[in-house]
FITI-370640 format. One line per 2 residues: number of its first residue (from 1); their letters; for each residue x, y, z of C-alpha. Coordinates in Angstrom, 3 decimals. Each point is the difference from the previous one (the first is absolute). Example, Ala and Ser with C-alpha at 12.3 -4.5 7.8 and 13.67 -1.06 7.14 Angstrom:
BEGIN
1	as	12.300 -4.500 7.800 ~ 1.370 3.440 -0.660
***
This chain:
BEGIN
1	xx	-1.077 -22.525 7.721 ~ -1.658 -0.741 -2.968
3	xx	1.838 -1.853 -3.207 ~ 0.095 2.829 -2.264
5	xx	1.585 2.474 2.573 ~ 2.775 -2.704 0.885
7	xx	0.528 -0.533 -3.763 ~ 0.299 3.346 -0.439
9	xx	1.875 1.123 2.719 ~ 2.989 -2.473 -1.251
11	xx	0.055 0.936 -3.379 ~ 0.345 3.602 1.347
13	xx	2.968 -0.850 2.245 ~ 1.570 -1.838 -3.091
15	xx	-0.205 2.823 -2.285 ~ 1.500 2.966 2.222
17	xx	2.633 -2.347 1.802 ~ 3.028 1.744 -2.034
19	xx	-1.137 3.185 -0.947 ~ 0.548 3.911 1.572
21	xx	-1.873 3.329 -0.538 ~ 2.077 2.924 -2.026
23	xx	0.527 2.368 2.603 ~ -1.059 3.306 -0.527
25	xx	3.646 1.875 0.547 ~ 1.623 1.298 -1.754
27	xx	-2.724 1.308 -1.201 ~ -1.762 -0.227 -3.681
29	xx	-0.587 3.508 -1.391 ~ -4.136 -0.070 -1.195
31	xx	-0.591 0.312 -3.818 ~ -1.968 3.400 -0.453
33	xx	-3.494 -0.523 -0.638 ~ -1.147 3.664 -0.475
35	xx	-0.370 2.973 1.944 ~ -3.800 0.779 -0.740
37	xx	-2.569 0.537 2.499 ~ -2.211 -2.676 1.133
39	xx	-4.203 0.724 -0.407 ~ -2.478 -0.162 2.692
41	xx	-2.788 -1.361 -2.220 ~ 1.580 -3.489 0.287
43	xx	-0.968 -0.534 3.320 ~ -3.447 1.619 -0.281
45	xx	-1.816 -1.677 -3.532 ~ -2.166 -2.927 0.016
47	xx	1.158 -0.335 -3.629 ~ 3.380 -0.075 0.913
49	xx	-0.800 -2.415 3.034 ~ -2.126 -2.109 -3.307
51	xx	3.238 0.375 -1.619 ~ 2.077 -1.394 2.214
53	xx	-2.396 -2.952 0.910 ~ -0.579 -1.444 -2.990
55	xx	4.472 0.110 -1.498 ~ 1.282 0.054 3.795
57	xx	-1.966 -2.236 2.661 ~ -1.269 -2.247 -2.543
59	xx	3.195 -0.893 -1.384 ~ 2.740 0.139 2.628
61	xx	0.885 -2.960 3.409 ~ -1.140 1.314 2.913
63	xx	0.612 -1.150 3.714 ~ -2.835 -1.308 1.740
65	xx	1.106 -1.929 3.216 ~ 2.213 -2.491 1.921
67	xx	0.306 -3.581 -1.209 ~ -0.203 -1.435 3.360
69	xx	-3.337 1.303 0.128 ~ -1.188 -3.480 -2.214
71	xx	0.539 -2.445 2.992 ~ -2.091 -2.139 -1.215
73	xx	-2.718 -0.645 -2.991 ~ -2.502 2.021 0.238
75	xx	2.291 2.627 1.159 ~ -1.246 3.406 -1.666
77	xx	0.527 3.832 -0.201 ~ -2.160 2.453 -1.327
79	xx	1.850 3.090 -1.644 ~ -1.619 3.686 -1.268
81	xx	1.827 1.544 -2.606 ~ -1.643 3.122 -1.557
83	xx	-3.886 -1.429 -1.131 ~ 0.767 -3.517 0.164
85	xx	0.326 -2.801 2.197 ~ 1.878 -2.984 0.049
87	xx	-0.375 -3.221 1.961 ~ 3.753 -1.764 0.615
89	xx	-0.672 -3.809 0.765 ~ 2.189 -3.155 0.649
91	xx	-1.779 -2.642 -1.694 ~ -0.367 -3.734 1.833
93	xx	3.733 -0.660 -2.673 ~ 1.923 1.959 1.981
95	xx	-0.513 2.344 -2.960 ~ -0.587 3.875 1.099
97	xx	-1.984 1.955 -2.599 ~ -1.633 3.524 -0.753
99	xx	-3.698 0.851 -1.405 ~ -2.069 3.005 -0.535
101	xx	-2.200 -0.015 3.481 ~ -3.003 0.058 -2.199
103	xx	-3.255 -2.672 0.475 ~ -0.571 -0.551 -3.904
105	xx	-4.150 -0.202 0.476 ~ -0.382 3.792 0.934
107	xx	3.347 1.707 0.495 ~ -0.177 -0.063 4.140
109	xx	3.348 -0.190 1.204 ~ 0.380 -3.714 1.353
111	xx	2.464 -0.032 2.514 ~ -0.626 2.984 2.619
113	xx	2.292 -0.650 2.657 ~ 3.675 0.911 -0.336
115	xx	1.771 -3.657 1.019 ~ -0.802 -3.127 1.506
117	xx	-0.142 -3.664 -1.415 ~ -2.895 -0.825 -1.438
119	xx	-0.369 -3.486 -2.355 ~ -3.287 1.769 -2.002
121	xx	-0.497 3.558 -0.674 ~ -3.823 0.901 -0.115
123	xx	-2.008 2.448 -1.316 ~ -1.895 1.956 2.807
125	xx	-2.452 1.545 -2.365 ~ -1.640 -3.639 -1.882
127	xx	2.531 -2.768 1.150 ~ 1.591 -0.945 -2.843
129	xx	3.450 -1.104 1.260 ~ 3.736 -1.179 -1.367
131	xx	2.808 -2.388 1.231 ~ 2.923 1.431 0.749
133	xx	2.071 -0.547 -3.291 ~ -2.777 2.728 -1.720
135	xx	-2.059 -2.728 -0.832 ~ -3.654 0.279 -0.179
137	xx	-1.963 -2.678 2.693 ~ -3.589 1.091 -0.353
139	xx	-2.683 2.502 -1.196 ~ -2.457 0.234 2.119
141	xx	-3.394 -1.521 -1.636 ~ 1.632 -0.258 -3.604
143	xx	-3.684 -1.162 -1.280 ~ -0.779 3.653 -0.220
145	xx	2.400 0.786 -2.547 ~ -0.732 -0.572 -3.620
147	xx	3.474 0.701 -0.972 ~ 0.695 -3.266 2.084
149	xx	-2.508 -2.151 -1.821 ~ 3.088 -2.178 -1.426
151	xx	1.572 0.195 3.747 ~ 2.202 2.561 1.684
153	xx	2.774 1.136 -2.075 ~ 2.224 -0.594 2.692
155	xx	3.287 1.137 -1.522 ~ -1.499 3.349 -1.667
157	xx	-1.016 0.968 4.055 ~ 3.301 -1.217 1.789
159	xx	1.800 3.180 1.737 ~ 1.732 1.813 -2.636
161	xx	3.955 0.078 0.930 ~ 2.634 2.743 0.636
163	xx	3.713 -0.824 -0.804 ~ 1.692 -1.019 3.056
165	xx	3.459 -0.690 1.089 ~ 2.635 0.347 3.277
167	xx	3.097 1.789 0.647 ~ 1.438 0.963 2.963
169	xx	-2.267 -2.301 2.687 ~ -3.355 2.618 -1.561
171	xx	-2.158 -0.659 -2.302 ~ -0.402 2.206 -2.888
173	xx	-2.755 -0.258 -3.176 ~ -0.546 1.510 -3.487
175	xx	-3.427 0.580 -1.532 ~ 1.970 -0.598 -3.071
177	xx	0.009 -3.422 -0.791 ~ 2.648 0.215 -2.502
179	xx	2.219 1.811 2.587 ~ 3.771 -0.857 0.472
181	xx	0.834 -1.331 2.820 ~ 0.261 2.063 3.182
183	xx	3.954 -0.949 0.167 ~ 0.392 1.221 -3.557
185	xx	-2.402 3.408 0.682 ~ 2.569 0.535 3.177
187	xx	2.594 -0.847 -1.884 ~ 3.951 1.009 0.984
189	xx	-1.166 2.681 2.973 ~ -2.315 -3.266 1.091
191	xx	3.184 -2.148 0.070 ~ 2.219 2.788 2.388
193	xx	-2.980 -0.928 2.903 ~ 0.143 -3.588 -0.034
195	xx	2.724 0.109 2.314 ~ -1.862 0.939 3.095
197	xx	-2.246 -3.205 -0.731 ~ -2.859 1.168 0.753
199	xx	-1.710 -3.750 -0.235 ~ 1.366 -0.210 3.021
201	xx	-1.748 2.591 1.650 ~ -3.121 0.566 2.555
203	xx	-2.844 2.362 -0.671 ~ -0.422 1.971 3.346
205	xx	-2.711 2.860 -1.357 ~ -1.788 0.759 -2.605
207	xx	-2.199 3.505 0.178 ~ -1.487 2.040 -2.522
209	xx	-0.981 3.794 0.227 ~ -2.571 1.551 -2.561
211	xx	2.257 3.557 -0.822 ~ -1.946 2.961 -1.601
213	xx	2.201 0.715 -3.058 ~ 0.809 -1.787 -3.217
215	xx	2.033 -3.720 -0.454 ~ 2.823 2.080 -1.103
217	xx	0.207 2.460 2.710 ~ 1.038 -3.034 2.188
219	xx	1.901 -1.633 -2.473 ~ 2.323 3.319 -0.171
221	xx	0.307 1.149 3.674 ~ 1.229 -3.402 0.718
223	xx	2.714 -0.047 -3.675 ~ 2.016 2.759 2.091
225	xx	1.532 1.356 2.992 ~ 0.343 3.383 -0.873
227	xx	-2.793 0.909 2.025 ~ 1.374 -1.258 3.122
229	xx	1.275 2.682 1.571 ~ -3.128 1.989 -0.663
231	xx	-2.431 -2.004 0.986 ~ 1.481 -2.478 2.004
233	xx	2.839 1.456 1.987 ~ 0.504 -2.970 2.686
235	xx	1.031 -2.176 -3.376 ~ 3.443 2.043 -0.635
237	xx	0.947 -0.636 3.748 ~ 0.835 -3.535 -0.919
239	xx	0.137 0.018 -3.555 ~ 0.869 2.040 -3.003
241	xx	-2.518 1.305 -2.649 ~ 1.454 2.724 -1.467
243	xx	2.377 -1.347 -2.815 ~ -1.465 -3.476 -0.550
245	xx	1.825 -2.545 -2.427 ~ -2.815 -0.932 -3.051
247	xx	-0.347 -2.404 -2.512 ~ -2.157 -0.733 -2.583
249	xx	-0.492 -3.544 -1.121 ~ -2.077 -0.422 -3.736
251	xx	-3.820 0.705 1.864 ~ 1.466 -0.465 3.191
253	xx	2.256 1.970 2.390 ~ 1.579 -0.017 3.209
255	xx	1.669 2.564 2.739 ~ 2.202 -0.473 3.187
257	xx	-0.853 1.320 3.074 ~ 2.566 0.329 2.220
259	xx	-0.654 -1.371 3.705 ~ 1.660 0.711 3.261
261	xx	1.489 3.141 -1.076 ~ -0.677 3.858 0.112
263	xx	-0.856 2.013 -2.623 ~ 2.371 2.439 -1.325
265	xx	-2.554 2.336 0.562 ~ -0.061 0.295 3.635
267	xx	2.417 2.231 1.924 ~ 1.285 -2.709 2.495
269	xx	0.730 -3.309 -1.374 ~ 1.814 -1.784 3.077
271	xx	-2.607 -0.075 2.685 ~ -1.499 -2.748 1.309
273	xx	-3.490 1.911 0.461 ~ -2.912 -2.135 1.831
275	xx	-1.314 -0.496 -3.497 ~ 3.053 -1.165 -1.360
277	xx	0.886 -2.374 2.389 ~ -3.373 -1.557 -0.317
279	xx	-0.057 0.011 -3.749 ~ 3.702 -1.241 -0.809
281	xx	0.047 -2.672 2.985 ~ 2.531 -2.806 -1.727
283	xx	1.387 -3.381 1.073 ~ 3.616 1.242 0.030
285	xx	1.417 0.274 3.592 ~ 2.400 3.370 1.316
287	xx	3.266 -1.482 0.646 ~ 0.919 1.470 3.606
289	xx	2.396 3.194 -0.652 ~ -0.856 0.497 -3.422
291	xx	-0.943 3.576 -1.441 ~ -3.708 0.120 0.090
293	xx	-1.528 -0.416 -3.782 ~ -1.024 3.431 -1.499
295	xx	-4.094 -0.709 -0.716 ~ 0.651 1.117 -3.921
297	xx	2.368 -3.233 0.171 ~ -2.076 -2.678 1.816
299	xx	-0.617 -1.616 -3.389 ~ 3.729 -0.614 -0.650
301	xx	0.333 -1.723 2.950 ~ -2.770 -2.252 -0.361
303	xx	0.805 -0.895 -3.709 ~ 3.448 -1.032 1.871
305	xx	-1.638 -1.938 2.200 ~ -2.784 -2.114 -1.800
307	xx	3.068 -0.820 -2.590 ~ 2.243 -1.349 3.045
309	xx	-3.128 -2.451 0.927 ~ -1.733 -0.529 -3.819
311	xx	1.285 -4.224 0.923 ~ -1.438 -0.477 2.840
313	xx	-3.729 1.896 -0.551 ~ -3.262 -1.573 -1.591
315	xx	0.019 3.566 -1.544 ~ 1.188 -0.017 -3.891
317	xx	3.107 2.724 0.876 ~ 2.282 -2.444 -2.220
319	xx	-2.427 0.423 -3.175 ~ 0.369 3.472 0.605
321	xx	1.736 3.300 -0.964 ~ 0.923 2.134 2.857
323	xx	-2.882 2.763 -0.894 ~ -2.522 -2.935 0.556
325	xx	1.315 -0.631 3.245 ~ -1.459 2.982 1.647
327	xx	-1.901 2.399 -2.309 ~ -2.928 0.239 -1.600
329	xx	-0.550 -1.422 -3.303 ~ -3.090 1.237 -1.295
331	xx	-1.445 -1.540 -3.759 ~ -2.921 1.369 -1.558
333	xx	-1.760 -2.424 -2.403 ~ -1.925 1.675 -2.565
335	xx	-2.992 0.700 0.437 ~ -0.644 0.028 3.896
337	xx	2.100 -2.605 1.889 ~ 3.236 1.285 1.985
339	xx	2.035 -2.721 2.441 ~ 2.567 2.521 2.440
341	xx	2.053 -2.615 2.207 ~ 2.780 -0.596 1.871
343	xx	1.192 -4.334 0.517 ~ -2.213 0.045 2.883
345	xx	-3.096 1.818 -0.796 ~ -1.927 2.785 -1.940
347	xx	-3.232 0.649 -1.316 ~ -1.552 -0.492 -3.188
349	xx	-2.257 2.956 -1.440 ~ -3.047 -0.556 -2.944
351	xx	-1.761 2.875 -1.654 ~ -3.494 0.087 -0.514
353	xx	-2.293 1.541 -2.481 ~ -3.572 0.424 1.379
355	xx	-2.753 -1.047 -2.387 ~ -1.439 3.154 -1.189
357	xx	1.416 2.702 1.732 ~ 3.332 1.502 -1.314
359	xx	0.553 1.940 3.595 ~ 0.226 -2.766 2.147
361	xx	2.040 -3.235 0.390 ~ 1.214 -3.247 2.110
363	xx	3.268 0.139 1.682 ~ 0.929 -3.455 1.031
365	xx	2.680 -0.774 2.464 ~ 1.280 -3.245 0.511
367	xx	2.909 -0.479 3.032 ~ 2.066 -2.709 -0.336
369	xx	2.720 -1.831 1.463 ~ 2.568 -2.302 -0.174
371	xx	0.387 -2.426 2.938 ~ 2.317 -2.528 1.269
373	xx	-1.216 -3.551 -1.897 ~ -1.919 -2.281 2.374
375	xx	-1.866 3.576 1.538 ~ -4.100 -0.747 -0.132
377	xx	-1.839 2.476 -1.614 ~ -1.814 2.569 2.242
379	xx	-3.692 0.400 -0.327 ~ -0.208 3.743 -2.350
381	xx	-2.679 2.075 1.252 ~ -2.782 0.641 -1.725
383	xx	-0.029 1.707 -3.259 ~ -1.801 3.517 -0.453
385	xx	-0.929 2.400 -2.294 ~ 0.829 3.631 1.759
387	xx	-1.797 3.252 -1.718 ~ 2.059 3.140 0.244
389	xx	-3.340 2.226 1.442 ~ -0.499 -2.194 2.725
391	xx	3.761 0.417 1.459 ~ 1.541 -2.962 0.473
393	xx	2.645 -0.018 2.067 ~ 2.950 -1.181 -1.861
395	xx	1.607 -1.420 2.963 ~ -2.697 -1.618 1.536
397	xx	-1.098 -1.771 -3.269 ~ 3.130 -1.180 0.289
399	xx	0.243 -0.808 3.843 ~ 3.440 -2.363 0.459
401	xx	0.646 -0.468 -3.208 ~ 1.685 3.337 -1.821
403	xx	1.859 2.351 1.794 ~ -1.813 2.915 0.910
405	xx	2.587 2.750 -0.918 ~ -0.349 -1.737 -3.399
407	xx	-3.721 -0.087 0.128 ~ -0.423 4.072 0.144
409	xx	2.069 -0.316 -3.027 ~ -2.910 -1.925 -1.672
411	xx	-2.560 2.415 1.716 ~ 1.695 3.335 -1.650
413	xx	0.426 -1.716 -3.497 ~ -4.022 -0.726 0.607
415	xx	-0.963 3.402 1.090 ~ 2.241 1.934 -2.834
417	xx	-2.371 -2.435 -2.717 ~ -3.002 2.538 0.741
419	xx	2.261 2.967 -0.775 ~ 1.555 -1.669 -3.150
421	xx	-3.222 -0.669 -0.821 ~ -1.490 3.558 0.294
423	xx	3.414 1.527 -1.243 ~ 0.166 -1.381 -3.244
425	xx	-4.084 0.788 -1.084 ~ 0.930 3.718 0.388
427	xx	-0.473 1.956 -2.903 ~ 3.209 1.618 0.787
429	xx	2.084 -3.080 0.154 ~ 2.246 0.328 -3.001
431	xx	1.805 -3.767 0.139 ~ 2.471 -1.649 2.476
433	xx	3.679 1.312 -0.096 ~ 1.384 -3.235 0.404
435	xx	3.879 -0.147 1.334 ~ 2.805 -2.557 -0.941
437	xx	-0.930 -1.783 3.561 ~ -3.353 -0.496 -1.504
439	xx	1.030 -1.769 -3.131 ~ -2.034 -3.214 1.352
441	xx	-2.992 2.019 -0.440 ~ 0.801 1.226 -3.652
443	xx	0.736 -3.458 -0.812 ~ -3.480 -1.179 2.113
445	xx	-1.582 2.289 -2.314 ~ 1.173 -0.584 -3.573
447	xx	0.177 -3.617 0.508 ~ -4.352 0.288 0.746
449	xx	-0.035 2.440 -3.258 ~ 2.073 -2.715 -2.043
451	xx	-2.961 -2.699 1.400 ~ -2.699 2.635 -1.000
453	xx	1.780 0.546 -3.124 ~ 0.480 -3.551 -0.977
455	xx	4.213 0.317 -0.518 ~ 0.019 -2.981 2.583
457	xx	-1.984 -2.424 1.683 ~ 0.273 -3.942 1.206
459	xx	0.499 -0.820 -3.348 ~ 2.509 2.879 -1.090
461	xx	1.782 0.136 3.010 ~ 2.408 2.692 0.324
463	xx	3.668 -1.159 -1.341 ~ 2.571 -0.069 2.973
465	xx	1.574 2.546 -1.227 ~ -3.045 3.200 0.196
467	xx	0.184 1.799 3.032 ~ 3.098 -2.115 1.164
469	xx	2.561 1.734 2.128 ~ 2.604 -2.972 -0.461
***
């Protein structure tokens, strides 16, 4: 483990050791934020998708990877976000930093693999290479530049730098260099996560699927489970998304979904289907003569049950309100970065505008867990990049390492992206109806107009106060 991960997993540690998340009941009734209908156009112009580029992705922390990844110097970590590329490096300090993936002699991207450890990065088009602190190290034949006639201007041609900066055990950057820091651009909802310390835990997948609909198409199906018994009816056998509790959080927001339960929904509530059983499996045991546990229940008893144990598990159950315990906590960092958890594992979603086309985008999915300390990290598979025509399989791509009742959740949110897609470029489409359960995506919304606009930015951040249910 390298110095700057062990530094930074005990400051982490130190920081959350006395501190809970605000449950969400009772619940916190959501300030009104308009009843209008939402345009299709949005999702469709490349001057909106200029738009948000240039006051959104240029100016706002985004996640990029694991900070375990930088085992060593020379450790790096190519990332694609929209038109750009950026090379993350840990220098031969200990030091890990971000560039533009740019040669500066031509504008060939200089790093073209996606990790590995490499000491000097090097041109494949003329040669010219850099160390790996974003130093220049040579130009190839400098004797044939003029401009070098009073030797190489070494500093003008070092790597020019992204903003970078850790929270969480990832590593996030800002192509604003005069950024706040990704703690204070988190700020309070931030703070409610630290208690699952994730520093602590393992990357066990990371996959991303190219989806044929716009950033915010993903963005919103995933902002609320209204949809759930619609399109994914196996989902309100062991949970409940029809009256979801919601919060919004200055940019930010956050919604519980409940686990090992049954949607109020469904007709019977108190079976213990096939699919129940194998969805709400818990650690508590059946005393012998006891009334059998209705399946809308199950939850109850295992809140019960990690409490009676939270001294004697590596789990955090004692930093923990009883919500945490079992359901699903699910934060959405504006723009495209949602973390949905419970203490011992969850996934991590990112966003992704592609670079010039407004009806398409990157859904990344990161699975992670929390293990029992001394556990040696498993080898991930390999990392793909999954189109939506050529079918991937949802639960092969992720063979062993999601659930595949969970992973024909991802493939229906995937397909429905071509119909959102289609749906809102109709000439009949009048505007989304949006409902009080889909408040996150009102908020989504104006908070990218109030970018566009200019009423906020990483210098204006929103006070704690706007948009704040508490």
């Amino acid at each position: 483990m390298a110095l700057v991960e062990r530094e930074f997993i005990a400051r982490e540690n130190q920081r959350v050791a006395d501190f809970k998340a605000p449950p969400f009941l009772p619940r916190v009734k959501s300030k009104g934020l308009g009843l209008e209908r939402l345009g299709g156009e949005r999702y469709l112009s490349q001057e909106f998708m200029r738009a948000e580029w240039e006051t959104i992705w240029t100016k706002t922390w985004q996640l990029v990877t694991r900070t375990d990844d930088f085992e060593e110097p020379g450790s790096f970590f190519v990332h694609e976000l929209g038109k750009e590329s950026f090379l993350f490096v840990m220098g031969d300090d200990g030091q890990i930093r971000g560039f533009y993936n740019v040669c500066q002699h031509r504008g060939n991207r200089l790093c073209q693999a996606e990790s590995g450890i490499l000491d000097t990065f090097t041109c494949p088009f003329h040669g010219w290479q850099w160390n790996n602190d974003g130093s220049l190290k040579s130009v190839a034949a400098p004797e044939f530049f003029r401009q070098f006639d009073g030797g190489v201007p070494a500093q003008e041609l070092g790597l020019p730098v992204v903003k970078v900066d850790f929270w969480g055990g990832w590593l996030w950057f800002n192509m604003d260099l005069e950024a706040c820091s990704v703690k204070d651009y988190l700020g309070d909802i931030g703070t409610h996560l630290e208690t699952y310390k994730f520093q602590n835990w393992h990357l066990i997948d990371y996959q991303t699927f190219e989806w044929e609909g716009n950033w915010k198409h993903a963005v919103d199906a995933f902002n609320e489970s209204y949809h759930f018994a619609a399109l994914h009816p196996d989902m309100i056998e062991f949970g409940e998304g029809h009256d979801i509790p919601i919060e919004l959080w200055g940019i930010h927001s956050r919604m519980l979904n409940y686990n090992r339960t049954v949607s109020e929904v469904v007709d019977d509530r108190d079976s213990m289907t096939e699919l129940r059983t194998h969805m709400m499996s818990g650690r508590f045991q059946q005393k012998s003569g006891e009334r059998a546990v209705a399946a809308k229940d199950m939850h109850l008893k295992e809140i019960e049950y990690r409490r009676s144990i939270e001294d004697q598990t590596y789990l955090p159950f004692k930093d923990m309100n009883d919500e945490q315990l079992v359901h699903q906590y699910h934060y959405t960092f504006f723009p495209n970065t949602t973390f949905t958890q419970t203490p011992e594992g969850g996934a991590v979603f990112r966003y992704r505008p592609h670079a010039t086309d407004p009806a398409k985008c990157y859904y990344d999915f990161f699975i992670v867990g929390h293990p029992e300390p001394g556990t040696p990290r498993t080898e991930r598979p390999p990392h793909g990049v999954h189109k939506h025509d050529e079918n991937p399989g949802y639960a092969t791509v992720f063979d062993g390492t999601f659930d595949p009742v969970l992973a024909n959740v991802l493939a229906q949110d995937g397909s429905n992206m071509v119909s959102m897609q289609a749906g809102v470029a109709s000439d009949s489409f009048k505007g989304m109806l949006l409902s009080d359960q889909e408040i996150r995506l009102r908020h989504f919304h104006k908070t990218i107009d109030d970018f566009i606009s200019g009423a906020i930015g990483t210098h204006k951040l929103l006070p704690q106060d706007h948009y704040l249910d508490r």
